[in-house]
N, C-alpha and C positions, 0 to 999 in steps of 0.2 A: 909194583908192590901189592896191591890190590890184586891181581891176577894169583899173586903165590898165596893171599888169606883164603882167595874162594876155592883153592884148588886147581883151577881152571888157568894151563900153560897157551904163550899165542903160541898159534902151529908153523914149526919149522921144515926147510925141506930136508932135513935130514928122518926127523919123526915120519913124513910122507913115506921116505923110500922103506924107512923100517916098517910102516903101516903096510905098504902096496908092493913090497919087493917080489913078492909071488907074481904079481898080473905082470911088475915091469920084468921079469925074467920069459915069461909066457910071448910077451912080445917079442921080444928078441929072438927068440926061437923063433918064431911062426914068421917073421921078418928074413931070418937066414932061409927058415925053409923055402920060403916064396923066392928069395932070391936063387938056392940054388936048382928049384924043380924048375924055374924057366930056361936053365940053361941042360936038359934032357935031352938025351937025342931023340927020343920020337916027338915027332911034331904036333901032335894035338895034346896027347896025355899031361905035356911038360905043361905044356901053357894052360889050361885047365886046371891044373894042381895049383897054379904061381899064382893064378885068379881067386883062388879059394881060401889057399894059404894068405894071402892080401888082405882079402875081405873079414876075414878071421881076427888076423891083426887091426884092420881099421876097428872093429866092436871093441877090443880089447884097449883099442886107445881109447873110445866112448868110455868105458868103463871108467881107467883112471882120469879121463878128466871130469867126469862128475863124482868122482872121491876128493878130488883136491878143493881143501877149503878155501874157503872166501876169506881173504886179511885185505884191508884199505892199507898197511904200509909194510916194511922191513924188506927183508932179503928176497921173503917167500914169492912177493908182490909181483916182483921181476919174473918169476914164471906162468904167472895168469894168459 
């Protein structure tokens, strides 16, 4: 009750994916793409792309996980 006088709602994961739906779509991509440039038939090109395209997506996960807030309990807590 206190939380709805100041304004201030506790953060859920649904508000998360509406806040961050752009980086979590961003990943997924860059995650397909890695997946699918390693399977290239030239042998260096592919796996180079799949290294980069990886590397891409690992920052992208850095990203969303220092936007997701900090809560001590509910639903959200289980994804920390």
């Amino acid at each position: 009750m206190g939380d709805e006088k100041s304004g201030v709602s506790k953060p859920t994961l649904t508000r998360f994916i509406e806040d961050n739906h752009k980086l979590i779509s961003t990943l997924a991509i860059l995650a397909a793409l890695s997946a699918f440039s390693n399977n290239l038939p030239e042998k260096g090109y592919g796996k180079i792309l799949s290294f980069l395209f990886f590397t891409l997506s690992l920052l992208v996960c850095v990203e969303i996980e220092l936007n997701f807030p900090y809560t001590t309990g509910g639903r959200l807590y289980w994804f920390q």
